[in-house]
C-alpha positions as CSV (number, residue, x, y, z in Angstrom):
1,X,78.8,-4.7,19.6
2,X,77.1,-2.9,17.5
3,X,74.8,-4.4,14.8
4,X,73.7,-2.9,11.4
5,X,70.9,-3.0,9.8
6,X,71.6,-1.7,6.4
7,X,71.8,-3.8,3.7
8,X,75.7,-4.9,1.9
9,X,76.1,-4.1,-1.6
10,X,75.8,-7.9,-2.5
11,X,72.5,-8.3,-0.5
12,X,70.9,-5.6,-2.5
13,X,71.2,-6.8,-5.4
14,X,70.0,-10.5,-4.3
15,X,66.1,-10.6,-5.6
16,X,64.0,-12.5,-2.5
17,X,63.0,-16.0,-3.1
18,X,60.1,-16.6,-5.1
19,X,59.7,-20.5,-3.9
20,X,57.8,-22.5,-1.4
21,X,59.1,-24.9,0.5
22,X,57.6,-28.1,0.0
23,X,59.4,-30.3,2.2
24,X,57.0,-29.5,5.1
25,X,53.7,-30.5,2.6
26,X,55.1,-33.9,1.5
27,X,55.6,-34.6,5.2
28,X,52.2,-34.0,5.9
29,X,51.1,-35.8,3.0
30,X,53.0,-39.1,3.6
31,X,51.5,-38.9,7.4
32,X,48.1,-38.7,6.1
33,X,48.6,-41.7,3.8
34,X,50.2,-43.9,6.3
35,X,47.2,-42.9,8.7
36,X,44.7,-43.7,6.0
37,X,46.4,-47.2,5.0
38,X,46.3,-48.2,9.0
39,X,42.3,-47.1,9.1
40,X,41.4,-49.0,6.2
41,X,40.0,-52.0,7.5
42,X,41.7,-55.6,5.5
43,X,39.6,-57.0,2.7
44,X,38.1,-60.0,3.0
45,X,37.8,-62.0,-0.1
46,X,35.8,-65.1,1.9
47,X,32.4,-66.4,0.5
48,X,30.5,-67.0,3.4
49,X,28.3,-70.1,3.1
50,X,25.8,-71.9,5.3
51,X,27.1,-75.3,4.6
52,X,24.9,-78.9,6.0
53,X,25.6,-80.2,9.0
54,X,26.8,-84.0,9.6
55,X,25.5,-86.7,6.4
56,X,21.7,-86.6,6.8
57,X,21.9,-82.6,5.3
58,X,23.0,-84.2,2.3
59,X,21.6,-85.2,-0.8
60,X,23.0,-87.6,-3.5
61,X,21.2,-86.6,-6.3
62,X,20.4,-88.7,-9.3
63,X,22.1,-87.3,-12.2
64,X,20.4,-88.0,-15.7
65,X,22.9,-87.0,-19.2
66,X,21.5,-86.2,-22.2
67,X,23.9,-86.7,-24.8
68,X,24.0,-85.2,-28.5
69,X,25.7,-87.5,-31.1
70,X,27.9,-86.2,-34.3
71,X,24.7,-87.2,-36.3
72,X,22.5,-85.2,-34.6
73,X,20.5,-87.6,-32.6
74,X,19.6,-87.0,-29.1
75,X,20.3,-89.4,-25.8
76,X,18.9,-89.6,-23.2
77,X,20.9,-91.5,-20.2
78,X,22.7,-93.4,-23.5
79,X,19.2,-94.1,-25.1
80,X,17.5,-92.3,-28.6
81,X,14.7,-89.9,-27.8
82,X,13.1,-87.2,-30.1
83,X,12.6,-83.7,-29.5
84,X,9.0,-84.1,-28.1
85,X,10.3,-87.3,-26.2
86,X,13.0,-85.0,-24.4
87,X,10.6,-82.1,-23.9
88,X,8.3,-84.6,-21.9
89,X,11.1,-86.2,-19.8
90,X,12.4,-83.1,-19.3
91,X,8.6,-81.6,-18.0
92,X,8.9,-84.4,-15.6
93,X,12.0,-83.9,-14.6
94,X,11.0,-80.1,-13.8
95,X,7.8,-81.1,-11.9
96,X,10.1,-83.5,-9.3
97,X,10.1,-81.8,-5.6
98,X,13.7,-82.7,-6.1
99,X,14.7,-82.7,-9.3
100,X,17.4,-84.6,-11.1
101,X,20.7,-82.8,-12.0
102,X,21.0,-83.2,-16.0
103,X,24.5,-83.7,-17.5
104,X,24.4,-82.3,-20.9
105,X,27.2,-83.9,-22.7
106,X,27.4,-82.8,-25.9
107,X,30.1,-84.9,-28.9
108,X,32.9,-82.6,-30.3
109,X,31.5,-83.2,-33.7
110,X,27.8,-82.6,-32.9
111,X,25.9,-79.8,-34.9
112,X,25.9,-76.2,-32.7
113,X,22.2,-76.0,-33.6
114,X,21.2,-79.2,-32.4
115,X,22.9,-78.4,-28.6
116,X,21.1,-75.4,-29.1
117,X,17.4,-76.8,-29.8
118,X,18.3,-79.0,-26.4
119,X,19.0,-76.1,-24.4
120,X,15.8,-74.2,-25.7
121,X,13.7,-77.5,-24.9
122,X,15.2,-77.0,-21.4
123,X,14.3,-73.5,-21.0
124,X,10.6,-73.9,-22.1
125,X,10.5,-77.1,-19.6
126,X,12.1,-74.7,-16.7
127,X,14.7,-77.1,-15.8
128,X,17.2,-75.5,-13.4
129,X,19.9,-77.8,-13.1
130,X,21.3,-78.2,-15.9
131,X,25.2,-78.0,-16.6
132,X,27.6,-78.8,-19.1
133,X,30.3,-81.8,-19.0
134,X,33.2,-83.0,-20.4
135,X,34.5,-79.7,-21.9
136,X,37.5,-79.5,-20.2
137,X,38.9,-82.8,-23.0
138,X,38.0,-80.3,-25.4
139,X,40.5,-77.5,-23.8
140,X,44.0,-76.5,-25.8
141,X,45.9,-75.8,-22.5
């Protein structure tokens, strides 16, 4: 048998390939990613919380509204107070070792600016706990 080594007519005239072979890369790609998805460890989307123990940790706190009619006036716990009325009951509110939480439950029809001038008086007083109620009878959906 003998073999030859010299080029046919039609391999001569056959330029060499020009590409790469990219079979072998997306292999090696597709391993790596698999091997990076199993290292990556799980996210954990838990708030972790040190939460009271048994019913003496707990505190039922006194909650205290103050109200703002359509007309403008402000309530106290259902009751009329002015501006310097609320700023004092508020001071004392913010000087209790444990304070009060304050419903502010302002009327659909009530004046923006008047909410606002409450929540100002409860900033210069340093209230912290503070939170808005009833809005959700106020939601479209």
């Amino acid at each position: 048998m003998a073999t030859s080594f010299v080029p046919t007519a039609s391999e001569a005239e056959t330029p060499p390939m020009m590409e790469l072979n990219t079979t072998p890369l997306i292999d090696i790609m597709l391993v790596l990613l698999i091997m990076f998805i199993v290292t990556v460890p799980p996210q954990n989307n838990a708030v972790k919380l040190d939460l009271p123990q048994g019913p003496s940790a707990l505190i039922d706190r006194v909650k205290d509204e103050i109200g703002v009619a359509p007309s403008g006036a402000i309530l106290w716990n259902g009751q009329g107070v002015s501006r310097a009325e609320l700023a004092g009951l508020l001071h004392e509110v913010a000087a209790m070792e444990t304070p009060p939480e304050l419903h502010l439950r302002p009327d659909a029809q009530a004046r923006y600016e008047v909410v606002d001038e409450v929540l100002a008086i409860a900033k210069r007083q340093q209230v912290q706990l503070l939170g808005f109620v009833g809005n959700e009878r106020y939601s479209q959906f």
